[in-house]
Residue frames as qw, qx, qy, qz and C-alpha x, y, z in Angstrom:
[[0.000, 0.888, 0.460, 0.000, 0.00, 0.00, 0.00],
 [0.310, 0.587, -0.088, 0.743, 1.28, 3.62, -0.92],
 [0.167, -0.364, -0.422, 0.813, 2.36, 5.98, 1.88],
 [0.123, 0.920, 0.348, 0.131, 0.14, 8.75, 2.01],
 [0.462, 0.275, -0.041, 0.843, 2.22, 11.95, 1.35],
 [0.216, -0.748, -0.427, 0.460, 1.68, 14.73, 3.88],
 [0.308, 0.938, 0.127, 0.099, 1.39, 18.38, 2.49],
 [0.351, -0.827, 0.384, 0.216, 4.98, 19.00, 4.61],
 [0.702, -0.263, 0.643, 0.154, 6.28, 16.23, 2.78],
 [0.642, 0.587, 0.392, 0.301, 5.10, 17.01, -0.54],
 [0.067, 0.996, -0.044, -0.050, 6.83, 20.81, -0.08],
 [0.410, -0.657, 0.600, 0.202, 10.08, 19.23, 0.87],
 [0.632, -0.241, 0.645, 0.356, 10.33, 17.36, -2.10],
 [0.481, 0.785, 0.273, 0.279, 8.99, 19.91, -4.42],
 [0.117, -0.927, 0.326, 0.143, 11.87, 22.33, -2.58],
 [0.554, -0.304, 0.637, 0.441, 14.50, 19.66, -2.78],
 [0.674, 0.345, 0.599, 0.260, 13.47, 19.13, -6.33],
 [0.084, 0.994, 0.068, 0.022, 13.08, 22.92, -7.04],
 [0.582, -0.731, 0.316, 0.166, 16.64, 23.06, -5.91],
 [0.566, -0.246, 0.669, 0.415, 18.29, 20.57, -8.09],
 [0.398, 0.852, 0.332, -0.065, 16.16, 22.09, -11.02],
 [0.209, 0.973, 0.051, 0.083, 18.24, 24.90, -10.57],
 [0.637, 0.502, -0.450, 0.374, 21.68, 23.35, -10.52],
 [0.200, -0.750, 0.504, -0.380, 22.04, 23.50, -6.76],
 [0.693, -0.003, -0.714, 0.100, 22.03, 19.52, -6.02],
 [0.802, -0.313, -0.430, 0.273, 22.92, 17.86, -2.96],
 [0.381, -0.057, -0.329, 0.862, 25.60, 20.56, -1.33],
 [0.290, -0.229, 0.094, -0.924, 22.58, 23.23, -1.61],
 [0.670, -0.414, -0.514, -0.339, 20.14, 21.03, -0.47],
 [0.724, -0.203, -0.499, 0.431, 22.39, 20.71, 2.40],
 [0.152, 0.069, -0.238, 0.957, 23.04, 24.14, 3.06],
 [0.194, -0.475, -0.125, -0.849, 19.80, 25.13, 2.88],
 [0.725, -0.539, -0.417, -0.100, 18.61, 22.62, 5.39],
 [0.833, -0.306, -0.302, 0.348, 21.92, 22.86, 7.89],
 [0.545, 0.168, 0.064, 0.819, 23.91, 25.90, 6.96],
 [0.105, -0.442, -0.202, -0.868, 21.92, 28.96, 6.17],
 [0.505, -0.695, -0.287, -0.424, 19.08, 28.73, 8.73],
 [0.637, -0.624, -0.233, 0.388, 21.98, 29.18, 11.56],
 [0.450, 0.133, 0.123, 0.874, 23.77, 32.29, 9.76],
 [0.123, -0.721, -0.394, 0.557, 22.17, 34.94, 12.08],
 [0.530, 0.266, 0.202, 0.779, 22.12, 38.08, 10.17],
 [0.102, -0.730, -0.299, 0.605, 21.94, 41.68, 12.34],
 [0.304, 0.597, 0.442, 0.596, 20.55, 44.15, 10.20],
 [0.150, -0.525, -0.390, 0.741, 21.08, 48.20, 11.08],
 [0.167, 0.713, 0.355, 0.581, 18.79, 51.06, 9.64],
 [0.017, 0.054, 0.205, -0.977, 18.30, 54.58, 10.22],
 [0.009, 0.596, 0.731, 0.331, 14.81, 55.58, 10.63],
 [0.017, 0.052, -0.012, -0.998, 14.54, 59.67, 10.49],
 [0.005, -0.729, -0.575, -0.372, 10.99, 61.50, 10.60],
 [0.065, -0.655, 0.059, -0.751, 10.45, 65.33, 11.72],
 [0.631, -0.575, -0.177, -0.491, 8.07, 63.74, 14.54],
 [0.666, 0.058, -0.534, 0.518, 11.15, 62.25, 16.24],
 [0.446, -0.880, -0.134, -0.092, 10.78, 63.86, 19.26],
 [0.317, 0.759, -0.471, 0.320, 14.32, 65.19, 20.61],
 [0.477, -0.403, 0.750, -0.218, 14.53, 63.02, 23.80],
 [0.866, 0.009, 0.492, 0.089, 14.20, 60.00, 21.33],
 [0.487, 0.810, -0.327, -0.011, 16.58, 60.96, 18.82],
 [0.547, 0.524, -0.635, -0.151, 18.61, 57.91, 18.88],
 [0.707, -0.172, 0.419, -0.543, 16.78, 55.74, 20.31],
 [0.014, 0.204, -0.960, -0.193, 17.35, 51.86, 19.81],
 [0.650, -0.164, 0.390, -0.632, 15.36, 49.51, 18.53],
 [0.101, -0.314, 0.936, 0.125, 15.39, 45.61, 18.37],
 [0.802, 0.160, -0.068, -0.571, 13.00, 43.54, 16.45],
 [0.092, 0.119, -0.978, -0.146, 13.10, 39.91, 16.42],
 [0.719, 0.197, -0.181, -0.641, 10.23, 37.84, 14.74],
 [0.714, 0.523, -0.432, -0.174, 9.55, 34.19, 13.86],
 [0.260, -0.582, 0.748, -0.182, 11.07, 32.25, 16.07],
 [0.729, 0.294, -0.449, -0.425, 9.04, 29.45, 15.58],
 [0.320, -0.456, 0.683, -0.472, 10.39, 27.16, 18.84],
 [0.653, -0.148, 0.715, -0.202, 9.98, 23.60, 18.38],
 [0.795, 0.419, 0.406, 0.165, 10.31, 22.97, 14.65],
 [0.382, 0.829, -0.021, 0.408, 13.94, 23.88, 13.90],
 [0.125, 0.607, -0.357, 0.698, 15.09, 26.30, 16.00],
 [0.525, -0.398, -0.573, 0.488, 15.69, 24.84, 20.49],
 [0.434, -0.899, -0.039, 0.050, 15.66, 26.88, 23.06],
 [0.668, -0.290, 0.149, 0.669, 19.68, 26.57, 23.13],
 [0.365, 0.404, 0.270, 0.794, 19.52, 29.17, 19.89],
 [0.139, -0.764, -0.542, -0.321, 17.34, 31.22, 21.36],
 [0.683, -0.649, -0.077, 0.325, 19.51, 31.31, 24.67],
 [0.590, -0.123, 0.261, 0.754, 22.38, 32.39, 22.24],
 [0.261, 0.615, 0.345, 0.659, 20.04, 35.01, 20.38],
 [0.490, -0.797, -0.310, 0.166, 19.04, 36.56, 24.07],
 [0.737, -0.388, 0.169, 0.527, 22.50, 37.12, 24.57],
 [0.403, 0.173, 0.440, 0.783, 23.27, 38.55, 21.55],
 [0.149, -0.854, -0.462, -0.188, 19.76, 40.66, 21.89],
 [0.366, -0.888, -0.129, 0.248, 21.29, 42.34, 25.24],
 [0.595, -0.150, 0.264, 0.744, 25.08, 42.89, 23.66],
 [0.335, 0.331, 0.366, 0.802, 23.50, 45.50, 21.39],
 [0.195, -0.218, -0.447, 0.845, 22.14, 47.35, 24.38],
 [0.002, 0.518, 0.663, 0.540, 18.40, 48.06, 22.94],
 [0.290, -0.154, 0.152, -0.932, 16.28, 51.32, 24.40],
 [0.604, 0.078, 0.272, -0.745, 13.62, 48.88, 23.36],
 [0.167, -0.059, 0.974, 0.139, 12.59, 45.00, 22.32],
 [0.756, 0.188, -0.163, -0.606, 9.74, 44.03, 19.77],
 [0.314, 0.045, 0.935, 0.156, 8.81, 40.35, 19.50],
 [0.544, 0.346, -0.164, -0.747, 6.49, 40.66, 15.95],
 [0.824, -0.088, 0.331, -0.452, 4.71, 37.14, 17.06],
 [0.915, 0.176, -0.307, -0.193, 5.07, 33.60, 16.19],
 [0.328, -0.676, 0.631, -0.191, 7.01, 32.14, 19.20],
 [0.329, -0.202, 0.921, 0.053, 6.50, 28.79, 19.00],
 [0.325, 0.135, -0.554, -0.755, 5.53, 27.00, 15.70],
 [0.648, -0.427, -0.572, -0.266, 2.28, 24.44, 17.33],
 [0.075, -0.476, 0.602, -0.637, 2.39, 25.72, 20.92],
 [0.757, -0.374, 0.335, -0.419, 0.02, 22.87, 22.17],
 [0.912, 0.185, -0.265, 0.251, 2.65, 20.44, 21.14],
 [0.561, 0.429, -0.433, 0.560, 5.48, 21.84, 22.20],
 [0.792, -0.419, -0.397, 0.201, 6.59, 20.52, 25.81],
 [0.527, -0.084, -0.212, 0.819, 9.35, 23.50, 27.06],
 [0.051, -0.855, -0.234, -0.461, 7.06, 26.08, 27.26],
 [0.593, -0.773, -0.139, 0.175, 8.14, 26.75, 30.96],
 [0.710, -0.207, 0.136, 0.659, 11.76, 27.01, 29.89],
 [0.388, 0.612, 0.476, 0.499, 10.96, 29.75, 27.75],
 [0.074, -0.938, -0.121, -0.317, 10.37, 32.92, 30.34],
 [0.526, -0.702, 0.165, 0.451, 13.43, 32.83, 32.34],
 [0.484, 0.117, 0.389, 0.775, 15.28, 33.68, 28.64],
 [0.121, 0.563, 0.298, 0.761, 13.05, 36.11, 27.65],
 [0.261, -0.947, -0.169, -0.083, 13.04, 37.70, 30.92],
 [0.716, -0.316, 0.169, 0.599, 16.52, 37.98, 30.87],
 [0.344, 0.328, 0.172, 0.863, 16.54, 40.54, 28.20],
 [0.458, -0.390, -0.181, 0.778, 16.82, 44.07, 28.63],
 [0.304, 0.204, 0.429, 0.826, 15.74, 47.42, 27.92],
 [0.005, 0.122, 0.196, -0.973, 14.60, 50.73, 29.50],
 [0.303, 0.146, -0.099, -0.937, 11.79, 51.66, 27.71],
 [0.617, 0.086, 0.309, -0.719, 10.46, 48.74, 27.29],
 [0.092, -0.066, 0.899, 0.423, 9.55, 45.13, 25.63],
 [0.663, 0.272, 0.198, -0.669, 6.60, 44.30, 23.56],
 [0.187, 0.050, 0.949, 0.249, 5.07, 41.77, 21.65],
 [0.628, 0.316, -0.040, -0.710, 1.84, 40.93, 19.30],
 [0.788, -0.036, 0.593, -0.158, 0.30, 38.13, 18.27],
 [0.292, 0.267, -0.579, -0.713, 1.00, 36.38, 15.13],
 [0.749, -0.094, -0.246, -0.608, -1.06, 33.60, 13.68],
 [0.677, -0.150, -0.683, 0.232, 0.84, 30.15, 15.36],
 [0.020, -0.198, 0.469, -0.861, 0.65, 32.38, 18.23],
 [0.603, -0.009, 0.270, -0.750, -3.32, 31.66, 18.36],
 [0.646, 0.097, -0.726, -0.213, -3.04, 28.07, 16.46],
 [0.668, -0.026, -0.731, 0.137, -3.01, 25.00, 17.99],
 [0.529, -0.697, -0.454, -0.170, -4.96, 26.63, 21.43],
 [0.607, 0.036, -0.405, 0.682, -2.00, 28.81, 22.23],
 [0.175, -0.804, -0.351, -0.447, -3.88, 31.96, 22.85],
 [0.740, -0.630, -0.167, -0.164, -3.41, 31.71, 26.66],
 [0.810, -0.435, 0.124, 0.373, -0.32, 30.43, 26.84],
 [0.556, 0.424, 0.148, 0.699, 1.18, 32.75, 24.84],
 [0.261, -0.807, -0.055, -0.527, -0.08, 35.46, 27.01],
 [0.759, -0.648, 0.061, 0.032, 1.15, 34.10, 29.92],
 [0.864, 0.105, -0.140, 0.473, 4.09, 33.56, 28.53],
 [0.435, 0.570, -0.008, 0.697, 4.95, 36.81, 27.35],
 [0.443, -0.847, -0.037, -0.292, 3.40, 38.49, 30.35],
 [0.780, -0.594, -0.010, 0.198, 5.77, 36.37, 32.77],
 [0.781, 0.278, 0.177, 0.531, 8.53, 37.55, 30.40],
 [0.055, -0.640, -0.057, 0.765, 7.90, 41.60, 31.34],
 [0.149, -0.100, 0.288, 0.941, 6.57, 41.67, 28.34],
 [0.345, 0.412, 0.579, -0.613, 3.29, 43.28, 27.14],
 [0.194, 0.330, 0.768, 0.514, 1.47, 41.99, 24.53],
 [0.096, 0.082, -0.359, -0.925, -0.61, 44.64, 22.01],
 [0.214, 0.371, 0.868, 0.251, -3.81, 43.65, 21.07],
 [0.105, -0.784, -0.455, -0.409, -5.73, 46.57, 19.44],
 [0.419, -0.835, -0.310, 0.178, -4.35, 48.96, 21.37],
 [0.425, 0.814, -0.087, 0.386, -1.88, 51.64, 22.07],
 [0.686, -0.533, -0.247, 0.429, 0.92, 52.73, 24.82],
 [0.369, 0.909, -0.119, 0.151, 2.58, 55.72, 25.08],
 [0.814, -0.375, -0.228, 0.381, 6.10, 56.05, 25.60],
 [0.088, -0.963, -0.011, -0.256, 7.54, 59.07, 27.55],
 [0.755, -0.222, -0.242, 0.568, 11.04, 60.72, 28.42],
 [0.096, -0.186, -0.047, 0.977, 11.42, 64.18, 29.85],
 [0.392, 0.543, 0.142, -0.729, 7.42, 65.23, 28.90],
 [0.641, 0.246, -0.444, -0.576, 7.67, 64.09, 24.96],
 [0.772, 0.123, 0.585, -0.215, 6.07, 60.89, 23.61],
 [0.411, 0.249, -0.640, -0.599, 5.99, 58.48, 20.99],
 [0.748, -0.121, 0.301, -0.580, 3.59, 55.97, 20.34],
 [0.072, -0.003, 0.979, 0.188, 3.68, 51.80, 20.12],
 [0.752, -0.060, 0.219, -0.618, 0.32, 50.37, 18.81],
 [0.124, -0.257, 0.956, 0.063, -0.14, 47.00, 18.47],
 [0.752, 0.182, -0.282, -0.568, -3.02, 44.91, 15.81],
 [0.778, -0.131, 0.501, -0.356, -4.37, 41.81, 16.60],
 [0.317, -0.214, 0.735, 0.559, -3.02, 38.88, 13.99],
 [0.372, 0.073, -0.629, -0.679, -4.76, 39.03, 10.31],
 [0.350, 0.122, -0.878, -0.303, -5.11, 35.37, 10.11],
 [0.499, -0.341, -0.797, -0.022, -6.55, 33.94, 13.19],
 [0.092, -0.408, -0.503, 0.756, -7.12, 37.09, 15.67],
 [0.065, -0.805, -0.537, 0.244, -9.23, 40.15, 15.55],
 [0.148, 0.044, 0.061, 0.986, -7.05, 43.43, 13.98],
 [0.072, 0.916, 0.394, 0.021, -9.02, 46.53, 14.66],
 [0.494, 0.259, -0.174, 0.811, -6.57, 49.25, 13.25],
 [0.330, -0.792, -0.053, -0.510, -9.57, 52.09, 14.20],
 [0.720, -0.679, -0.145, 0.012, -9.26, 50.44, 18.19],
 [0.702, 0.261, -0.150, 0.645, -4.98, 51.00, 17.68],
 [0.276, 0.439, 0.126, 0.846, -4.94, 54.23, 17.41],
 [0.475, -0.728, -0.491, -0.049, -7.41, 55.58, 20.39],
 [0.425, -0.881, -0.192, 0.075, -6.36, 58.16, 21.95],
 [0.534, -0.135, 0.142, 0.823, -3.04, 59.04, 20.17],
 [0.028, 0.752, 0.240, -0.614, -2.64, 62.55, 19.88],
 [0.687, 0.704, 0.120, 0.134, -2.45, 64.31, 16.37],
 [0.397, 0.811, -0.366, 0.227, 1.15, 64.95, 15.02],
 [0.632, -0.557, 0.539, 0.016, 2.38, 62.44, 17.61],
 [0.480, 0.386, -0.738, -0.276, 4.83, 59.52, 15.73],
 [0.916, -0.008, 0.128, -0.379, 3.06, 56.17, 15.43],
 [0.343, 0.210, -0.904, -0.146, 4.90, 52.78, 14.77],
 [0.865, -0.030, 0.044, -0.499, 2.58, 49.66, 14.41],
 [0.172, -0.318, 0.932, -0.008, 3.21, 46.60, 15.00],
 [0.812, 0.353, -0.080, -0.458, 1.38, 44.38, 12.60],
 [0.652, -0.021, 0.737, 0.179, 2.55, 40.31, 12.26],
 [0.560, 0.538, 0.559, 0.290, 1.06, 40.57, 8.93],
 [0.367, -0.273, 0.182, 0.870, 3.21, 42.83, 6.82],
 [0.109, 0.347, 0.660, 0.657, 0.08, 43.50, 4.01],
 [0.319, -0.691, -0.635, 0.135, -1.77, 45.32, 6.31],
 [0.154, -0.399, 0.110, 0.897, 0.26, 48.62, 5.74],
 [0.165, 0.336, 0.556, 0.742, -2.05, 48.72, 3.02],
 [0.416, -0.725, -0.504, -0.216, -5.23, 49.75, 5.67],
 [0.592, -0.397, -0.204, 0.671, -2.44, 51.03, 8.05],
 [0.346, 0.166, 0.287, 0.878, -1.83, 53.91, 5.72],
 [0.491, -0.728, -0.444, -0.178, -5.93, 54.79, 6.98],
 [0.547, -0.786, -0.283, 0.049, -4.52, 55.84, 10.26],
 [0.183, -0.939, 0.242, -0.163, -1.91, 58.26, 10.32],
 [0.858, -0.301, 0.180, 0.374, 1.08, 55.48, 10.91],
 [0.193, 0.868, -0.378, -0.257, 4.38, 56.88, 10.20],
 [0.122, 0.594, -0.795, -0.020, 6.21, 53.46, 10.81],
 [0.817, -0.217, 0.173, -0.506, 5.63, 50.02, 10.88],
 [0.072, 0.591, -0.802, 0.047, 6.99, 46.87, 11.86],
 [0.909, 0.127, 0.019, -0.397, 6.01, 42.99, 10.65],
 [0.223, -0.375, 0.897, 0.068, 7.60, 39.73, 10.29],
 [0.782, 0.359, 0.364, -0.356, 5.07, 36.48, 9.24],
 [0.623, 0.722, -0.214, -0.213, 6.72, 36.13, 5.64],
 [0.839, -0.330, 0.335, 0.274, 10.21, 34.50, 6.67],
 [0.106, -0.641, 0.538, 0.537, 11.74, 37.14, 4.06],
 [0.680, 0.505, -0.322, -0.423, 10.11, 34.22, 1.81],
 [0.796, -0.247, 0.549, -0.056, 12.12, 31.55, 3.38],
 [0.626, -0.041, 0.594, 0.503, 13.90, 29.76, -0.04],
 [0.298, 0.875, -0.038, -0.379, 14.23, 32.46, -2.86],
 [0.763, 0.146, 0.454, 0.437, 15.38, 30.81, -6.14],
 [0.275, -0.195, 0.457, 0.823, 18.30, 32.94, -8.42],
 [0.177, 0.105, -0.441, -0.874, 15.38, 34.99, -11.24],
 [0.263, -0.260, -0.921, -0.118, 12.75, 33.50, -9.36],
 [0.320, -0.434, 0.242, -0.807, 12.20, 35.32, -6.28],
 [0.610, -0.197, 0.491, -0.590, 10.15, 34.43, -3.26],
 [0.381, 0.002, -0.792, -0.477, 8.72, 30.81, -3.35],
 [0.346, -0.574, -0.732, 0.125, 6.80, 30.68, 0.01],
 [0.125, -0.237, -0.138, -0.953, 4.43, 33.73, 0.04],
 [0.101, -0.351, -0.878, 0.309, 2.15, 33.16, 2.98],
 [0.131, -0.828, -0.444, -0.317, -1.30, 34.91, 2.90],
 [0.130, -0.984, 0.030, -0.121, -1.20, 38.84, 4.18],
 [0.481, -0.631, 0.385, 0.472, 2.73, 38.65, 3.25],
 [0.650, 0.490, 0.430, 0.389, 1.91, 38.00, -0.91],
 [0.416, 0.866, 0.092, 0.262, 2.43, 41.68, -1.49],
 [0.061, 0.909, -0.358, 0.206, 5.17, 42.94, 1.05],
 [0.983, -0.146, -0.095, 0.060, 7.83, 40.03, 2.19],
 [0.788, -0.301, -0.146, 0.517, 11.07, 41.56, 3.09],
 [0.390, 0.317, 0.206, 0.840, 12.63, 44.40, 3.73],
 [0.273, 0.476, 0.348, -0.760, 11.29, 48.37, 3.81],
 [0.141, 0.569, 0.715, 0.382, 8.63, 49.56, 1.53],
 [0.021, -0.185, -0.155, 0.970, 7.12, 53.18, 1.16],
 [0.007, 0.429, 0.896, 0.116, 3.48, 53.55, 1.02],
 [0.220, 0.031, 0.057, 0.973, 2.28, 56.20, -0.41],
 [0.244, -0.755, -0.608, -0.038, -1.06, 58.01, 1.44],
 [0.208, -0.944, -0.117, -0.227, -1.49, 61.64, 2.81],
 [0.542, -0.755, 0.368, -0.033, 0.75, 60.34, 5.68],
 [0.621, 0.380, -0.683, 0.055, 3.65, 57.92, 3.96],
 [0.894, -0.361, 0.128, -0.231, 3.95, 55.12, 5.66],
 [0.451, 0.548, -0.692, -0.133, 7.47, 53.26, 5.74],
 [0.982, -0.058, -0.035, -0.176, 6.88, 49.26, 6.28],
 [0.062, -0.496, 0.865, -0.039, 9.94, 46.66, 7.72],
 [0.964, 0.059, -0.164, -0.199, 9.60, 42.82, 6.95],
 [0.287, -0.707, 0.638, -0.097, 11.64, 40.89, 8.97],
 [0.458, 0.412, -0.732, -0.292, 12.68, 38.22, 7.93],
 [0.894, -0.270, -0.151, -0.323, 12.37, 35.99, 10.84],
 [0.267, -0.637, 0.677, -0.256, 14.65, 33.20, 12.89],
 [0.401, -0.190, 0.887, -0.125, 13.17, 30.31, 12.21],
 [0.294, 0.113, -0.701, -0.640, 11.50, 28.30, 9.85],
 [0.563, 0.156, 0.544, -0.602, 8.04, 26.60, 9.37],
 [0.775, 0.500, 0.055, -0.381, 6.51, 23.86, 7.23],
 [0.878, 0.455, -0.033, 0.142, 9.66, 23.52, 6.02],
 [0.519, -0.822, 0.019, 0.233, 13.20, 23.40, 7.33],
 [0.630, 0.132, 0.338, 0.686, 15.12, 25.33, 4.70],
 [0.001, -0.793, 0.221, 0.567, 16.72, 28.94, 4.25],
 [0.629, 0.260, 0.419, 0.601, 17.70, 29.53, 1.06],
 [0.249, 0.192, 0.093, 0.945, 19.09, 33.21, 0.30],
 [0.577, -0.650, -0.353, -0.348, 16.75, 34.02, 3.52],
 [0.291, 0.055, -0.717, 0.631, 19.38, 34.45, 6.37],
 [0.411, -0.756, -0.506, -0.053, 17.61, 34.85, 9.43],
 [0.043, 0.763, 0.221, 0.606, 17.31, 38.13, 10.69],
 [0.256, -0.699, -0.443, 0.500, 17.63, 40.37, 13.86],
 [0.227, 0.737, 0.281, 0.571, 16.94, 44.23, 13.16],
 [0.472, -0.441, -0.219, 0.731, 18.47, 46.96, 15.06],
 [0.171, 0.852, 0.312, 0.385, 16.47, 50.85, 14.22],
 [0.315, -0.105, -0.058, 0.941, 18.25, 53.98, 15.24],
 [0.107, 0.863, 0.474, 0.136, 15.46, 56.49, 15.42],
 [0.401, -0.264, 0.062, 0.875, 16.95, 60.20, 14.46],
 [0.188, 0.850, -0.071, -0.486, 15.90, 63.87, 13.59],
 [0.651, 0.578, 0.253, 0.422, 16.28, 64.30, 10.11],
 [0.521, -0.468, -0.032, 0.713, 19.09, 66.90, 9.68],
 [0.001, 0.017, -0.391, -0.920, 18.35, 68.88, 6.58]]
């Protein structure tokens, strides 16, 4: 009797095949599975806007996305990305959702908040849901996590954050896929001509963002596309990540809007990078000088 082929199973041997298609054989098949998805890669930007207040004029910030904890990527990497998190001495810490990739499977949940309460960072950590974040009945325990973790999870809401009298604002949108976004409920009570960054799992959602006055916004979900083939491009384009999937983007509304896609840390479905390093992001927020 034939196996039955599972959908995970049929991707991994339409990637492997995809692969050797395109002349990479056996040594890329290898890399992408063993090689690439541990070749960290710390990305720094500037991100200038008038509304920079002057007491956050270079201000840090750290985004990591995508972990993805029990398919792939341990806790041991995670313990080593912490580490690396606090070495670069953030103002502030975003987690832009998907912690663990089936969270009622996966058995180390406990181990999970004495690392992420170990990092660091004045102003503050945050977090939002993504969609494995509500899968597999994590809802709950993803809240609890983060909570026990000092951090505070978004949902449809806003926070301000204040040094010396000025402000800027964090909101934070509920996932696409399986939560509740309400961008209108975000935005409540931010003042006008204050600067906004969203935090949006789903990166296509600058598209309704652009609606509320955001100046900045920060997403993950996509995995950068996860295996990108030489005049091919992307080959795993997950709903609300088909139109923006790595990178910035400018979106162009009354208010411009400028969009990050993080790549991510870890991998899902399938356990292959391929010209996809995983990601950490490090922003520099600054007064424009001219």
């Amino acid at each position: 009797m034939a196996k039955k082929q599972t959908r995970r199973t049929f991707l991994k041997s339409l990637i492997g095949g995809t692969l050797a298609v395109f002349g990479i054989g056996a040594g890329g098949y290898f890399y992408a599975r063993e090689v690439e998805p541990n070749l960290l890669d710390v990305q720094t930007h500037i991100v200038a806007h008038s509304l920079i207040p002057g007491q956050f004029d270079g201000t840090r910030i750290v985004q990591f996305s995508d972990t993805h904890l029990g398919f792939q990527y341990p806790l041991e990497e995670l313990k080593r990305l912490a580490q690396k998190i606090n070495s670069l001495k953030p103002d502030m810490i975003i987690f832009s959702g998907d912690l663990m990739d089936e969270p009622n499977k996966y058995d180390s949940a406990h181990a999970i908040v004495p690392i992420l309460e170990g990092l660091h960072a004045p102003l503050g950590k945050f977090s939002i849901y993504g969609n494995h974040d509500h899968g597999g009945y994590g809802t709950n325990l993803y809240k609890t996590i983060m909570d026990a973790s000092g951090f505070q999870t978004l949902v449809n809401e806003n926070v301000a954050l204040t040094r010396n009298g000025q402000s800027i604002y964090l909101a934070g949108i509920d996932d696409a896929m399986l939560g509740k976004p309400d961008m209108k409920a975000s935005v409540n009570g931010i003042p006008t001509g204050a600067y906004k960054i969203l935090l949006s799992h789903a990166p296509d959602l600058a598209d309704d963002a652009i609606e509320y006055g955001f100046h900045f916004q920060l997403s993950g979900h996509s995995h950068g596309g996860q295996i990108k083939i030489p005049f091919f491009g992307a080959l795993v384009k997950p709903p609300f990540a088909e139109k923006y999937h790595e990178g910035f983007y400018t979106i162009a509304g009354e208010v411009p809007l400028t969009l990050y896609v993080n790549r991510g840390l870890g991998t899902t479905r399938l356990p292959f990078r391929f010209m996809s390093r995983p990601e950490l992001t490090v922003f520099t927020l600054k007064i424009p000088t001219e």
